[in-house]
Steps between C-alpha positions, in 0.01 A plus 500: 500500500148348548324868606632580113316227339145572524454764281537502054482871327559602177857589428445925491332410871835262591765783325356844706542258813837418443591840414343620814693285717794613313468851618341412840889280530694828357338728750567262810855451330575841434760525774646221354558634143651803643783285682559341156476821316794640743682182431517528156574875515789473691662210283398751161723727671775226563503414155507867345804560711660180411462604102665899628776315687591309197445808231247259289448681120337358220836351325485275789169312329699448171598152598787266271505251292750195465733443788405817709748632572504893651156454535503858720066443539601130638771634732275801643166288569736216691593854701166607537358212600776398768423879629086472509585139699797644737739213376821524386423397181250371238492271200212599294420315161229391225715184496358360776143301397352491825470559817634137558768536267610795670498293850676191334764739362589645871488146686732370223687796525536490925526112490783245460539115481463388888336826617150460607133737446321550757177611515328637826160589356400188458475345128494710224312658237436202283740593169753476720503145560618406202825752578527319789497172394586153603839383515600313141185615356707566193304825432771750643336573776668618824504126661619378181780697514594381880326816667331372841110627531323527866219727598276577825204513508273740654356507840108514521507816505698608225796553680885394443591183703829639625565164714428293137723772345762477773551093483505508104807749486792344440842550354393472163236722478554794312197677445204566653181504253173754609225525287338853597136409331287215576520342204216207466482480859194648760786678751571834581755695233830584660561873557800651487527596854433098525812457265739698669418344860619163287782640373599606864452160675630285195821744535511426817482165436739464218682842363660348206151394348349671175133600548314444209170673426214394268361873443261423225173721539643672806657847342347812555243355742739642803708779539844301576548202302688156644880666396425768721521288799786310431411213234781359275263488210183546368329394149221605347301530153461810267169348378379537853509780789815711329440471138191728555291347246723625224834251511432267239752245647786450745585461872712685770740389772588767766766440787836512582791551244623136519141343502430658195817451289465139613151467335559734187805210477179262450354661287751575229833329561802516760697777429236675316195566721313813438774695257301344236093478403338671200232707613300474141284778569303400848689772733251798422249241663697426804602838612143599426315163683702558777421913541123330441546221752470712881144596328428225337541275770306741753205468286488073464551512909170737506326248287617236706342639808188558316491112392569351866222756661219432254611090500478527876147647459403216313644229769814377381832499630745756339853588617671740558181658685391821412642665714787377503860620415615384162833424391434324175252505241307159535156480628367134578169426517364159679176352273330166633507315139690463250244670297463823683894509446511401095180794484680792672794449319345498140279793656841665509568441136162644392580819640865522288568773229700227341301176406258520691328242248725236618369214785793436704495108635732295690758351347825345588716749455912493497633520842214456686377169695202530473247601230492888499210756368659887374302792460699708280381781258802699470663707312873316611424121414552378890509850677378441844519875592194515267187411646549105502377154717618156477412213747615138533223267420520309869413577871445755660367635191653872512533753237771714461438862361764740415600797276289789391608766281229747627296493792190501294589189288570352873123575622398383131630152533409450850123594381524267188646229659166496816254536190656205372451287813102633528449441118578121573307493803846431716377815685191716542535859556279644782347810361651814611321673747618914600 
């Protein structure tokens, strides 16, 4: 960092340096871009065939009003999705609020009285603690309810603790929780290769255990996804990697036929699960985010890659690296003070279509345990497929970028948000040299 702070230009001087290390990173990366070009490519393909298979017309978008019911558009999407995933089924809906709600609705839904969670990732994303719970916390929480909690925490390295796993098992455990993306942590993401090696040694260990998986920001970024590979269930958000920008709302769980039944039981009522559910006019948006999503998602990994190179330039720590394989959207970033961190992410809201007037600050924010800055101009309030950051206001002080609709808006941000950290003298950019 210190070889960057000797030198002060005007801001035209500090801009054609950035954007020349910009395209010095893209033509060192370009090998790169083409593996995530052919990614995305092949899962466009997955999903075009997916909407043949299941003879998708435009009555499907009509959607339904009051109870729901015959909702043909509902019905086809669960199909479609459940086919794009290679599960045997899908529960698809603008019901669910969140990517947490959608999670709380599947554990709820797997989970009895005396059964027991257990997670092998380690703890967490944090808006899940509050699903969790503690027992009699007398907030309906999983403990509340008499559902045992455990977890295992990582090795150093990143890696499952399969001896920890091994002496937690027990008779009540009943499923087995894997968060794919890092969440606020500085670890590896788990790719799905990693995720079916855990399916086959927690089989192994126990065959009548559900495996659980956390897929939020992991869809599209691979060509298989966790059901592929023998996962009872996965959850995710429409707001993030599937939605394509364009969902307005919802969530998605993919998995077996049981799993999902189970949680659509959540989510409506026993006996009534996913026969009912007015659509109110969001399913043109979902069919259409998700044939958006394979190249959607493509072009936030590019920008991704783009961030962690020119960061690395600079001196700080990103991960994943570079060159790296992906298999989620999230890009950390490792700053020295809390200042460099609050500065890059409001550098990220400065370059938003959306409200880009607005100064982000931390706050403490619902669900979170510590005070948390957003970046978010977009167009979906919350849509973390579009270019977005947050960061937890506490040590290590690492941002977390995501999203992107296009490439460009991607490169954009990532220039905006090192302007913003020279402009306050938390940087100094060395001038470019060719």
């Amino acid at each position: 960092m210190n070889d960057y702070a000797r030198h002060e230009q005007p801001r035209q001087e500090q801009w054609e340096t950035l954007l020349g290390w910009a395209e010095e990173a893209e033509e060192r990366l370009s090998s790169v871009f083409r593996s995530l070009d052919r990614t995305a490519e092949r899962n466009q393909w997955k999903v075009i065939r997916a909407f043949q298979r299941h003879k998708v017309s435009d009555f499907h978008f009509n959607g339904s009003t009051g109870y729901g019911y015959n909702d043909s558009g509902r019905e086809v999407l669960d199909l479609v999705y459940a086919n794009v995933f290679g599960a045997e089924a899908a529960l698809v809906r603008p019901h669910f609020v969140s990517g947490t709600h959608t999670i709380s609705c599947a554990l709820f839904g797997l989970l009895r009285p005396g059964d027991e969670l257990l997670y092998i990732t380690g703890r967490p994303y944090d808006t899940l603690h509050k699903v969790i719970g503690k027992p009699g916390d007398g907030k309906g929480s999983l403990q509340d309810f008499g559902i045992g909690y455990g977890e295992v925490a990582l090795l150093n390295d990143g890696g499952i603790d399969w001896d920890g796993v091994a002496a937690k098992l027990t008779d009540r455990t009943k499923v087995i929780g894997i968060q794919r993306s890092r969440g606020y942590d500085w670890r590896s993401s788990f790719t799905v290769a990693d995720i079916a090696d855990m399916v086959r040694r927690i089989k192994g260990m126990k065959p009548d255990v559900r495996i659980f998986v956390d897929n939020c920001y992991g869809e599209f970024t691979e060509e298989l996804e966790p059901t592929q590979v023998g996962v009872d269930l996965m959850a995710g958000s429409l707001i993030k990697n599937p939605g394509g920008g364009l969902a307005p709302t919802g969530g998605y769980v993919a998995g077996t036929k049981e799993a999902v039944e189970l949680t659509a039981y959540r989510l409506t009522a026993p006996g009534i699960g996913g026969e009912v559910g007015a659509t109110l006019g969001t399913l043109r948006s979902m069919y259409q985010g998700l044939f958006m999503a394979p190249h959607t998602v493509g072009q936030a990994l590019k920008g991704s890659v783009l961030a962690a190179a020119i960061f690395e330039r600079l001196g700080f720590d990103s991960s994943p690296r570079p060159e790296a394989p992906r298999t989620d959207l999230i890009q950390a970033v490792r700053f020295e003070r809390p200042e460099q961190l609050i500065a890059f992410v409001q550098g990220i809201q400065k370059a938003a279509a959306v409200d880009s007037h607005v100064v982000p600050e931390p706050w403490d924010m619902p669900g979170y345990e510590h005070p948390v800055i957003m970046a978010a101009g977009t167009f979906m309030q919350g849509g973390s497929l579009e270019l977005s950051a947050d960061a937890p206001i506490r040590e290590p002080y690492i941002a977390y970028m995501q999203g992107g609709l296009t490439y460009a808006h991607v490169k954009y941000g990532v220039l905006n948000a090192l302007y913003t950290l020279a402009e306050r003298k938390l940087i100094v950019i060395k001038p470019h040299t060719t």
